[in-house]
Every structure is written in structure tokens, then in C-alpha cells.
ROKEVEX-785215 format. One record per residue (C-alpha): residue in three letters; x, y, z; residue number from 1. Coordinates in nm, 4 decimals, decimal comma. Example, Ala and Ser with C-alpha at 12.3 -4.5 7.8 and 13.67 -1.06 7.14 Angstrom:
2
<site r="ala" c1="1,2300" c2="-0,4500" c3="0,7800" k="1"/>
<site r="ser" c1="1,3670" c2="-0,1060" c3="0,7140" k="2"/>
//
This chain:
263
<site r="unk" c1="9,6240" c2="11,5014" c3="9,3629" k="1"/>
<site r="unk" c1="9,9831" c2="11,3211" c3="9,3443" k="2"/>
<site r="unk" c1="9,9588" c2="10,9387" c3="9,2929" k="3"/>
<site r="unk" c1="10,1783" c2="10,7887" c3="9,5256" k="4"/>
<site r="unk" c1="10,3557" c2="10,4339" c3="9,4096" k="5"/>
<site r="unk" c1="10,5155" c2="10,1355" c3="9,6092" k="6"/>
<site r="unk" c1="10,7916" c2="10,1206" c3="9,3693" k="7"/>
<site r="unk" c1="10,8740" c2="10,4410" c3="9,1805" k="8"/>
<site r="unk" c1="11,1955" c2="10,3180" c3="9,0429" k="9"/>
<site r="unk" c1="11,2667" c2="10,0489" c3="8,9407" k="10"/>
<site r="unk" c1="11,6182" c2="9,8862" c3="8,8354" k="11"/>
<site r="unk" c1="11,5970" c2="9,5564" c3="8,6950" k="12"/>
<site r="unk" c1="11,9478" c2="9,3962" c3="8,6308" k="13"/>
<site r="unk" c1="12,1253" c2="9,6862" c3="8,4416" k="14"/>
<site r="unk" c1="12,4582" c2="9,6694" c3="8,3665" k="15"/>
<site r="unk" c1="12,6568" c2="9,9017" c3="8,1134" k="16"/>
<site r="unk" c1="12,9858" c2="9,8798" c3="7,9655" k="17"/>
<site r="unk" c1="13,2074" c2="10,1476" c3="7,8034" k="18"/>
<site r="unk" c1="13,4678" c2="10,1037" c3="7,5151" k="19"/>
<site r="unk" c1="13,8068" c2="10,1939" c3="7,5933" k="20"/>
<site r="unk" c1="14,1029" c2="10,1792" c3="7,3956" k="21"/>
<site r="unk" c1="13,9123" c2="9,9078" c3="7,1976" k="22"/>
<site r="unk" c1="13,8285" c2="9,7248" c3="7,5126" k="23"/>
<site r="unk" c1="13,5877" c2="9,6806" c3="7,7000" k="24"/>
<site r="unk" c1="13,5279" c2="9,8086" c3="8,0447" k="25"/>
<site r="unk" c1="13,2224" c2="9,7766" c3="8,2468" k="26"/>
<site r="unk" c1="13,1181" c2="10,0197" c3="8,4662" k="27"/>
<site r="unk" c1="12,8117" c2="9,8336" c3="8,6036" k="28"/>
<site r="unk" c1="12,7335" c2="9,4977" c3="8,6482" k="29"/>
<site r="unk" c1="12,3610" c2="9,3504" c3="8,7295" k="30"/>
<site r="unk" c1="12,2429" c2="9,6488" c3="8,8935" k="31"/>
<site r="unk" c1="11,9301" c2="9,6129" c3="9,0863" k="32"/>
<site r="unk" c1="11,6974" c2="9,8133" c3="9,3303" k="33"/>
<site r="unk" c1="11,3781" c2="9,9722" c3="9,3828" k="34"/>
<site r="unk" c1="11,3031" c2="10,2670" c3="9,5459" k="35"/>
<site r="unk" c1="10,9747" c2="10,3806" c3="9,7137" k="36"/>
<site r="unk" c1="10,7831" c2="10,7533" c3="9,6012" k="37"/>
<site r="unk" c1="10,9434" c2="10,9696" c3="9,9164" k="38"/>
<site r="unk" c1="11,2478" c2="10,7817" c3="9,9720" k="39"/>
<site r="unk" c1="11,5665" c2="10,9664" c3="10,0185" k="40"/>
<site r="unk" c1="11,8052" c2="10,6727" c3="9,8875" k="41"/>
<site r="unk" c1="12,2403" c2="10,7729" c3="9,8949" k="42"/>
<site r="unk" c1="12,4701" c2="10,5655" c3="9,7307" k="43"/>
<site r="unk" c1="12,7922" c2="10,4851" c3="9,8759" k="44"/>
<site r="unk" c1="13,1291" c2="10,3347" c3="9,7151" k="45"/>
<site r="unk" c1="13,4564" c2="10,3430" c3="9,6464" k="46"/>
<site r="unk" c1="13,5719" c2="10,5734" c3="9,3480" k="47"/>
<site r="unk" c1="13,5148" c2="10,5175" c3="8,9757" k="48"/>
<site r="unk" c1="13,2649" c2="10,2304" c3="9,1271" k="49"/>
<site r="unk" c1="12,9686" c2="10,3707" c3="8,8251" k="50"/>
<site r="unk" c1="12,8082" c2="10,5947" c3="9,0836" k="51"/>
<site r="unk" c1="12,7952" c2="10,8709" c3="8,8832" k="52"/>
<site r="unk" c1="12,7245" c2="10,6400" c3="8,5948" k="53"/>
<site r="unk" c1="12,3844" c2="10,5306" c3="8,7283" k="54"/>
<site r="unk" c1="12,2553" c2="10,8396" c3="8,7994" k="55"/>
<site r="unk" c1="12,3124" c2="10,9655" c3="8,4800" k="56"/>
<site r="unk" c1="12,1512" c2="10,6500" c3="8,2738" k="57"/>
<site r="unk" c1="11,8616" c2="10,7071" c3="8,5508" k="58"/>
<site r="unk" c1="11,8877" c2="11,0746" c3="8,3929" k="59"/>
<site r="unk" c1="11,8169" c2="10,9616" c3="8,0460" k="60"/>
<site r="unk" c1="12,1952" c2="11,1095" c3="8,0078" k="61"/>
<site r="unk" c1="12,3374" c2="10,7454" c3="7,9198" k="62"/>
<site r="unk" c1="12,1846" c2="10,4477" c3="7,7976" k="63"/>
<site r="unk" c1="12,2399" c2="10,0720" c3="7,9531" k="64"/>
<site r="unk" c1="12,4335" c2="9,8571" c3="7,7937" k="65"/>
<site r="unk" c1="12,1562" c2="9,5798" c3="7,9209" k="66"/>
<site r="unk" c1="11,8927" c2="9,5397" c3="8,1542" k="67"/>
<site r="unk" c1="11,6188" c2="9,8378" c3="8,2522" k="68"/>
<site r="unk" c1="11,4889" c2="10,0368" c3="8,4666" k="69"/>
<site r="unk" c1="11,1251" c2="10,2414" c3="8,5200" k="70"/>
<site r="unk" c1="11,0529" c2="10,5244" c3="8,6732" k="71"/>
<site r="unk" c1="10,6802" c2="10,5565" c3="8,7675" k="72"/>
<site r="unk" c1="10,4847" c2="10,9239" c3="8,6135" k="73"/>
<site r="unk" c1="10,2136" c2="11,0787" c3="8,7698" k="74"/>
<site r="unk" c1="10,0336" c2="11,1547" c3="8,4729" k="75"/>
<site r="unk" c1="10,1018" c2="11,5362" c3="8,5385" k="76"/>
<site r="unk" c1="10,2941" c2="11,7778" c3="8,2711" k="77"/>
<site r="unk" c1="10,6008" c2="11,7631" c3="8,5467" k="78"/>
<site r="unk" c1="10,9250" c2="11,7051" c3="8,4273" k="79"/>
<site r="unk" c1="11,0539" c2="11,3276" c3="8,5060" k="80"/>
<site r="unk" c1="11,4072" c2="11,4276" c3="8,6905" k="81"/>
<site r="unk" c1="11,6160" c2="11,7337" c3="8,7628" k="82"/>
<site r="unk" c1="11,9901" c2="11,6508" c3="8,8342" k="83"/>
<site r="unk" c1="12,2417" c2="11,8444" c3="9,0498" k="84"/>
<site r="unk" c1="12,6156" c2="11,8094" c3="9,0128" k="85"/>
<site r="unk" c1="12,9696" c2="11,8634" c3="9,2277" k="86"/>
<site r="unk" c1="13,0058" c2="12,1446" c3="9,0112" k="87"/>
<site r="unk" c1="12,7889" c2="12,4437" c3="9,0257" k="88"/>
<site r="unk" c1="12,5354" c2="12,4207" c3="8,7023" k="89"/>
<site r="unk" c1="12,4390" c2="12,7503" c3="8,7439" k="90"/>
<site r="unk" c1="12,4372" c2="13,0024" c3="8,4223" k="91"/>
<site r="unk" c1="12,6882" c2="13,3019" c3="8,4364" k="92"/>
<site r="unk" c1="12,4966" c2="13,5401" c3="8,2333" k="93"/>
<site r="unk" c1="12,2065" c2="13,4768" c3="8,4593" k="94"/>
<site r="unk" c1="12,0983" c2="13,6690" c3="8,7925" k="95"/>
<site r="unk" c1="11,9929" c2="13,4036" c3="9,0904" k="96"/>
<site r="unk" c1="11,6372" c2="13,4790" c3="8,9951" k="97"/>
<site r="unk" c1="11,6532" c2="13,3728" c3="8,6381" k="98"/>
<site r="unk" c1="11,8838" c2="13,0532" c3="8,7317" k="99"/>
<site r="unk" c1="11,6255" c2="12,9722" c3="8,9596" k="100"/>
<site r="unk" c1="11,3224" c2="13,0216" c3="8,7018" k="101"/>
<site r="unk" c1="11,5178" c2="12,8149" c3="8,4460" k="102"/>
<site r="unk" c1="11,3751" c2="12,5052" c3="8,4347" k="103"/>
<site r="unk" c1="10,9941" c2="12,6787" c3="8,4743" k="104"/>
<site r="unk" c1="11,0833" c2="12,8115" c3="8,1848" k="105"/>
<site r="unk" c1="11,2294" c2="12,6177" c3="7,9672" k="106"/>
<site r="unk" c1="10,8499" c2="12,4252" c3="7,9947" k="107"/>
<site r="unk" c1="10,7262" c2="12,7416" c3="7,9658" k="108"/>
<site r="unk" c1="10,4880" c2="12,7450" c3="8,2589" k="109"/>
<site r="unk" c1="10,2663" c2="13,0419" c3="8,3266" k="110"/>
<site r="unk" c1="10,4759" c2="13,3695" c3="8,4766" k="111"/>
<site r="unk" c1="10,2361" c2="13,3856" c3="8,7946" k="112"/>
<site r="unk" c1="10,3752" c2="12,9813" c3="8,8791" k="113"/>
<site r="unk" c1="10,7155" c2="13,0800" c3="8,7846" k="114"/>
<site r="unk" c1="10,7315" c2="13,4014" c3="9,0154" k="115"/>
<site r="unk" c1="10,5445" c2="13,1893" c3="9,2473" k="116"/>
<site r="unk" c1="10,7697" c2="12,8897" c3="9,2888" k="117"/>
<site r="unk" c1="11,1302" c2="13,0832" c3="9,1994" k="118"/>
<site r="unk" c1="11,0277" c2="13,3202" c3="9,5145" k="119"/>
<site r="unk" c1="10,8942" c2="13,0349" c3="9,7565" k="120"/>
<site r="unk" c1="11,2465" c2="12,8659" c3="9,7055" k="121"/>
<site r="unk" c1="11,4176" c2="13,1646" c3="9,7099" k="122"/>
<site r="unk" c1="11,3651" c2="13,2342" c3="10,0432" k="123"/>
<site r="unk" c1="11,4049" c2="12,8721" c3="10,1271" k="124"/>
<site r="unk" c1="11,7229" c2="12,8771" c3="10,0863" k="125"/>
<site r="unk" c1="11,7625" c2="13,1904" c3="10,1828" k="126"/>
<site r="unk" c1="11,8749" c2="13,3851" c3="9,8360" k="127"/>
<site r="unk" c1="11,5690" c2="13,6140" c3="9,8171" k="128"/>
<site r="unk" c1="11,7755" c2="13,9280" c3="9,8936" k="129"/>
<site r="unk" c1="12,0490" c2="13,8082" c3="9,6335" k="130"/>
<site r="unk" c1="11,8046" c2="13,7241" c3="9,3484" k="131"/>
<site r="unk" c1="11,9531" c2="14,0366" c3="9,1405" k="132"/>
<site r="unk" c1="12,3037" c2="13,8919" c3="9,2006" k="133"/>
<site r="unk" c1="12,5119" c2="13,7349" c3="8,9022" k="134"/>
<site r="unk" c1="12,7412" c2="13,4212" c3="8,9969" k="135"/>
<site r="unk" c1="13,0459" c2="13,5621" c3="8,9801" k="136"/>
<site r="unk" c1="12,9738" c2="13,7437" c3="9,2695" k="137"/>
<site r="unk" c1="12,8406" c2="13,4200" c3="9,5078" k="138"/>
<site r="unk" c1="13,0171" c2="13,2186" c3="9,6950" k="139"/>
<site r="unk" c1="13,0209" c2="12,8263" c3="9,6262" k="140"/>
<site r="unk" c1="12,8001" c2="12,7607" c3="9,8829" k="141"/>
<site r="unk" c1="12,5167" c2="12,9916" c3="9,7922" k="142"/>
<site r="unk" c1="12,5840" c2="12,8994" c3="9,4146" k="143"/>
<site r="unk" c1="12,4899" c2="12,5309" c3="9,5004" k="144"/>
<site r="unk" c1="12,2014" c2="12,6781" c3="9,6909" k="145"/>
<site r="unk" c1="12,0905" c2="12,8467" c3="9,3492" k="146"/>
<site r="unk" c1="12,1256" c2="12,4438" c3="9,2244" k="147"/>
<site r="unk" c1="11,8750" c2="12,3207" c3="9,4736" k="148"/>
<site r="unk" c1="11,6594" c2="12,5664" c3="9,4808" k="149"/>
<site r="unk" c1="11,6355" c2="12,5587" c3="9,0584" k="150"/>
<site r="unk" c1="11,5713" c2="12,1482" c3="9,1236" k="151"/>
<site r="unk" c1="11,2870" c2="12,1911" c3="9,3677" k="152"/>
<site r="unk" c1="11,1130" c2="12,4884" c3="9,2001" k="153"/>
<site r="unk" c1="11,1537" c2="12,2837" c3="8,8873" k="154"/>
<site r="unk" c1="10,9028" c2="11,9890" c3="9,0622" k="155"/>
<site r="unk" c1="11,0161" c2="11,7040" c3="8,9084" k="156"/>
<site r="unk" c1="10,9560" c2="11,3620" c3="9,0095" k="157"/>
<site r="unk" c1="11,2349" c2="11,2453" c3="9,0971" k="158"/>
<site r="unk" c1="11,5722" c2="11,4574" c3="9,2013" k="159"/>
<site r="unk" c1="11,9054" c2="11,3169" c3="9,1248" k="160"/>
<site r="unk" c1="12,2283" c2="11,4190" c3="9,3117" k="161"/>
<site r="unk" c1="12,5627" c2="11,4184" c3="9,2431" k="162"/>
<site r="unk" c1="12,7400" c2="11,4477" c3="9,5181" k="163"/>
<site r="unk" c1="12,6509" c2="11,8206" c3="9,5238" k="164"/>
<site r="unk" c1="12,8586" c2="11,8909" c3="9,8579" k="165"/>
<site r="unk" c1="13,1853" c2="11,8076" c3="9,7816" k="166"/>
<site r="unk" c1="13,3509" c2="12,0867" c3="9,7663" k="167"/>
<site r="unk" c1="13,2049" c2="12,2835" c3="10,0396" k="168"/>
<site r="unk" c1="13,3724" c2="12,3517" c3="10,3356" k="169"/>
<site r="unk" c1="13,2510" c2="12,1762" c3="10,6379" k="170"/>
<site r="unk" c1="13,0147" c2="12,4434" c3="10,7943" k="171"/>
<site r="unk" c1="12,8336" c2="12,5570" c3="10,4361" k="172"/>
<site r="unk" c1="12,7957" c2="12,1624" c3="10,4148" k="173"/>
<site r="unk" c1="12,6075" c2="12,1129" c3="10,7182" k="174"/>
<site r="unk" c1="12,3877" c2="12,4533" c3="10,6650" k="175"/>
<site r="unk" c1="12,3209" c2="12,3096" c3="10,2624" k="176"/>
<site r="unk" c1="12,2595" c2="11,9249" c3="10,4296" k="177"/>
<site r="unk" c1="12,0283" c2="12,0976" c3="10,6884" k="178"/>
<site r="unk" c1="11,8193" c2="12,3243" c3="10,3816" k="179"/>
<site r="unk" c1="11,8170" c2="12,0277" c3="10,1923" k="180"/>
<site r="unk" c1="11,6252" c2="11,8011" c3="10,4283" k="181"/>
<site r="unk" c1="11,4082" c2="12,0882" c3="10,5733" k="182"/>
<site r="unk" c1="11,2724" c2="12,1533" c3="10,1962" k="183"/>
<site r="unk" c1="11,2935" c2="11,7669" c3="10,1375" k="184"/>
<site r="unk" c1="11,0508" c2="11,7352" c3="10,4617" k="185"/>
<site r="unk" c1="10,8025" c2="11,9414" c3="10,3175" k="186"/>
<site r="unk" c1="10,8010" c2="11,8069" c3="9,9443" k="187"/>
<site r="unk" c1="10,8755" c2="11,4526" c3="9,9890" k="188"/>
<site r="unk" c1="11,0737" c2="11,4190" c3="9,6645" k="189"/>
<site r="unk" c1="11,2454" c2="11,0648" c3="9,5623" k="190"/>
<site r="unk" c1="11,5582" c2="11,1454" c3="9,6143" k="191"/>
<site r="unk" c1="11,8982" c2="10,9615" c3="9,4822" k="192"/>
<site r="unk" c1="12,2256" c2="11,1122" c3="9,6444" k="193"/>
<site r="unk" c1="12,5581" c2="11,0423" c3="9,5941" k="194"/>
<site r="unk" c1="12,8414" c2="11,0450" c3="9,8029" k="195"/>
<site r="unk" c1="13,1541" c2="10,9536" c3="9,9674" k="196"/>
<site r="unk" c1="13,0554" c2="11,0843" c3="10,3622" k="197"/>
<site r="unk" c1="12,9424" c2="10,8073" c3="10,5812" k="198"/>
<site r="unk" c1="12,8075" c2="11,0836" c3="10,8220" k="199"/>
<site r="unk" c1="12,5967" c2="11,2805" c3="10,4942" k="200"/>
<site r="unk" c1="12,4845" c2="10,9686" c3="10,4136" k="201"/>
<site r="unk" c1="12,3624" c2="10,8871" c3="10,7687" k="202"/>
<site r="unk" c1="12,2082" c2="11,2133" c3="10,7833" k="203"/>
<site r="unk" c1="12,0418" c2="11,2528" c3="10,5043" k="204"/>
<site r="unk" c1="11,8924" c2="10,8536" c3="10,4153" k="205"/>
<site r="unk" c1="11,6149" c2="10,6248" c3="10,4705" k="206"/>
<site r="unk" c1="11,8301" c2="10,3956" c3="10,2929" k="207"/>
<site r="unk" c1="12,1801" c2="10,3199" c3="10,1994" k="208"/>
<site r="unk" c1="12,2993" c2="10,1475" c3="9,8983" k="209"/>
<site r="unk" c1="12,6697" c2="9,9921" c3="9,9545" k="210"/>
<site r="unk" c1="12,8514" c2="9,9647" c3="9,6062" k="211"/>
<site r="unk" c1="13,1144" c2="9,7377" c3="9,5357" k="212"/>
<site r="unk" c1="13,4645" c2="9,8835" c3="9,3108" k="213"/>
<site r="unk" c1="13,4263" c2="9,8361" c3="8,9085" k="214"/>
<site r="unk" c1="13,2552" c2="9,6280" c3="8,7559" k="215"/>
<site r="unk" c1="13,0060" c2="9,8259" c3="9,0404" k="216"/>
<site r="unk" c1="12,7153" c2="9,6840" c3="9,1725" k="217"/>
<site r="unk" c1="12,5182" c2="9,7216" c3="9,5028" k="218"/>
<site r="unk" c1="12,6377" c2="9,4299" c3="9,7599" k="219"/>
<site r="unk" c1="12,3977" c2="9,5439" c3="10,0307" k="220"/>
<site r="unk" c1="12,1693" c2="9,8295" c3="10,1372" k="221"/>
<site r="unk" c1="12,1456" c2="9,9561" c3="10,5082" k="222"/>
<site r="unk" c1="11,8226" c2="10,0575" c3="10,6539" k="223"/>
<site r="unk" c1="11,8725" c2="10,3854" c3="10,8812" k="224"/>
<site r="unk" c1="11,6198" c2="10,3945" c3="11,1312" k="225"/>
<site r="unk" c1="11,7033" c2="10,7613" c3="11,2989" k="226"/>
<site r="unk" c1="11,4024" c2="10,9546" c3="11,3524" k="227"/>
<site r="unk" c1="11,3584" c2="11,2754" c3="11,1767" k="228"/>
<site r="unk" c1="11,3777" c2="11,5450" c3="11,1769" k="229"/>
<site r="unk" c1="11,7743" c2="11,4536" c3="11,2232" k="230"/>
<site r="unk" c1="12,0708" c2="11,7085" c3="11,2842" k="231"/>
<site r="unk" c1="12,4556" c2="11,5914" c3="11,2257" k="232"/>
<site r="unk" c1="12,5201" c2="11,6594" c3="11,6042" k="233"/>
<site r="unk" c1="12,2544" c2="11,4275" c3="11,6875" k="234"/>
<site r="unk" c1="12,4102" c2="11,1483" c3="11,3862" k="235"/>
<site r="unk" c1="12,7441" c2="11,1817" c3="11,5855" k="236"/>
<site r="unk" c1="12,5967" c2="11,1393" c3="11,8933" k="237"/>
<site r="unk" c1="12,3532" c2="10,8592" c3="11,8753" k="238"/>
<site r="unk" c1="12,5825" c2="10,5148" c3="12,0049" k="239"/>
<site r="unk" c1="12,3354" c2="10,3734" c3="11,7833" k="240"/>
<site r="unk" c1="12,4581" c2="10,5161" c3="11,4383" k="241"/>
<site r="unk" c1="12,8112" c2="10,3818" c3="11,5607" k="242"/>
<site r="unk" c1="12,7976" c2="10,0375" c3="11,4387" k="243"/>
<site r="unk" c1="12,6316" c2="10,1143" c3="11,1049" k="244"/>
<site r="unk" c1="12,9090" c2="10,4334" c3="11,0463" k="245"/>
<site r="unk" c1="13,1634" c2="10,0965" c3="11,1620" k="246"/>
<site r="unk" c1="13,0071" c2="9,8453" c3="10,8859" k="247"/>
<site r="unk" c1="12,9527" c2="10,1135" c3="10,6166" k="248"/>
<site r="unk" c1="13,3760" c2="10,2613" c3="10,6915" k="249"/>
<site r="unk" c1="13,4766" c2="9,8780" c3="10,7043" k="250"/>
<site r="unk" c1="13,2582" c2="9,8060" c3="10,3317" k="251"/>
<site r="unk" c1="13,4701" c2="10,0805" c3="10,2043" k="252"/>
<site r="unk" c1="13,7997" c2="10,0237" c3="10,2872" k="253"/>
<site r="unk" c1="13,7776" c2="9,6147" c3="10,1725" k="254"/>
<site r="unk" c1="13,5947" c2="9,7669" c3="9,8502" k="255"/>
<site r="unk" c1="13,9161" c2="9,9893" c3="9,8224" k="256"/>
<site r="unk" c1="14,1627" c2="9,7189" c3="9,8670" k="257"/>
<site r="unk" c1="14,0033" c2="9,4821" c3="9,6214" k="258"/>
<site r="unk" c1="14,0031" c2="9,7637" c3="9,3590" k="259"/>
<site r="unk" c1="14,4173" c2="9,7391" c3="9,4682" k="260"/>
<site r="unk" c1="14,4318" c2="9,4227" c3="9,4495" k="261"/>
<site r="unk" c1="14,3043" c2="9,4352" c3="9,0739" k="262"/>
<site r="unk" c1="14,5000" c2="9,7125" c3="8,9264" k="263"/>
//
């Protein structure tokens, strides 16, 4: 049975700063939040903000200059986080399958779990009948596919997401957005996603934190109240989402004019 917290993360006035040049620059500044088990959390802000940043210190990848943060364990053998990034992670030397399997592997879990959970998100995201295919020969779309579906079969506790979209073109990035909840519906993952689309992060959030430019740290946090299951036709639709897409587009352009105002 999966313990379920309140608070599974917890960010308690982190801040980091980075040495440049012999000076230095801080990237975040008193940095807090919590976030509940379940939650699908995006963070929004203007660019170089320490988006990216905070993800990776809540990846174990970089450590805070101050402050802390917890992340709540289960008690199982699971791994803590997976991460997926703008850029394809996937292995070139590796079918889809065995990109898929990677993580299973790496904690050497029993082969019957790993065919189990590599096939189950296979077809999930709908790769099965390209499992034998190498990289080179995907498209970017289905190689970010092979990046989700690796995260999920993976289990971790929390999954971390750097704004893995990006690049797409606009139709692969509603299919991926749709995939992502429909698998995210049926696992209830934590979930922290970043990115710059007011309409993704609509879509896709219980919550949105607003970021301010560098030093970055959240001003506010909206509450999206949409019912789900949610589709981007019915996001654009809804007069409702209209005022928060207004406040959210009207955050980011002052947060991009003070950044301006101080370079």
C-alpha cells in the first residue's frame, strides 16, 4: 500500500547563488512551497528566472546555497525522482524498448517487472510497435514519448519536468500534453512542470507557481479549478480560464520588464 502525505515536498526558504566571473549571482532567493502527494504543480516565469535551477536542486543535481527542502519516501525500494528534459534524454545505441527499461534496470528489478512495466507504457504511449526502433530513426515527438514513458515505468515518487514540450510542434504537443495527463490520471504522480505556455500550464495544473525574474522566487501561486479530465479546446473555451490566462500573461510581461529595467 502507498502512504499518501499532506505535504510531500517541502521547500523551506531556499535560495542558491552561483559564482560568476568572481561574483556573485543568485539564481534563487527565499524559495518556498509545499506540494501535496498527487499534485500536478507547473512553474511559470520569465527566462533565466532559476526555473530550471530548482528542479534540478529538487533532483539532487545541485545543492542550495541555503535553506532546504524534503521530499517525503514511502518506505518502498522506489527511486525518489525521475527527471525529463527539453532535450530528448534518450540513449542512441539503445532500441525504444531498452530506453524504456533503463531505469528498471539500472535498480536491477526482476525481468518479469521490467517486461511488465516497459510494455504497459509502451503501449501507453503508443510505441509498442516501434520498441525495436533505434532513435535515429524517431521523430522528436515520439522520442520525448520514449522520455515519459522511461519516467513512469521507472515509478518514482516524484517526476520532475523540464519543460519537455518545447520544441514540439503544436499538434505533437497537444497529443504528448493529452498522454501525459491520461497516464498522470491513472498513477497520480507529484508532478513539477516547467514551462513558458500559459495554456500548458492551464491544462495540465492543479496549481500554478508565478516566478518573479532573477534573483527568482515565487510571488504568487494560482489555484486552477477546471474539472478533469480537461482537453486544450475546452482550456480555450471556458470564459472562465480567461481572466486567470489575463493575470498569469500580465505577471509575465511586468516580470519581463523589470528584468529590463535591471540589465
Amino acid at each position: 500500500m502507498t502512504l499518501q502525505y499532506e505535504k510531500k515536498i517541502q521547500v523551506d526558504h531556499l535560495t542558491k547563488v552561483f559564482l560568476k566571473n568572481r561574483e556573485r549571482v543568485m539564481a534563487l532567493e527565499d524559495i518556498n512551497f509545499s506540494i501535496r502527494d498527487g499534485e500536478f504543480v507547473c512553474i511559470l516565469g520569465p527566462s533565466g528566472c532559476g526555473k530550471t535551477t530548482l528542479l534540478r536542486i529538487l533532483a539532487g543535481l545541485e545543492k542550495p546555497s541555503s535553506g532546504d527542502y524534503n521530499i517525503e519516501v514511502n518506505g518502498s525500494e522506489r527511486p525518489l525522482q525521475s527527471m525529463v528534459f527539453q532535450e530528448q534524454g534518450v540513449i542512441p545505441w539503445m532500441t525504444v524498448e531498452e530506453n524504456v527499461a533503463l531505469g528498471l534496470r539500472m535498480r536491477h528489478a526482476p525481468k518479469k517487472l521490467i517486461k511488465e512495466r516497459t510494455n504497459l507504457y509502451l503501449e501507453k504511449v503508443g510505441l509498442t510497435k516501434y520498441k525495436n526502433l533505434f532513435p535515429k530513426e524517431l521523430s522528436g515527438g515520439m522520442k520525448q514519448r520514449v522520455s515519459i514513458a522511461r519516467a513512469f515505468a521507472n515509478d518514482p515518487e516524484i517526476l520532475l519536468m523540464d519543460e519537455p514540450f518545447a520544441a514540439l510542434d503544436e499538434q505533437n504537443k497537444f497529443i504528448l500534453q493529452e498522454e501525459l495527463l491520461s497516464i498522470w490520471e491513472e498513477t497520480k504522480k507529484t508532478v513539477i512542470f516547467i514551462t513558458h505556455s500559459i495554456d500548458e500550464a492551464i491544462l495540465l495544473s492543479d496549481r500554478i507557481f508565478l516566478m518573479t525574474s532573477q534573483p527568482g522566487t515565487i510571488k504568487e501561486e494560482v489555484k486552477i479549478d477546471l474539472p478533469r479530465p480537461r482537453q486544450m479546446t475546452q482550456v480555450r473555451s471556458d470564459p472562465n480560464t480567461a481572466d486567470v490566462f489575463l493575470k498569469i500573461w500580465n505577471h509575465l510581461q511586468d516580470e519581463v520588464q523589470e528584468s529590463r529595467n535591471q540589465s
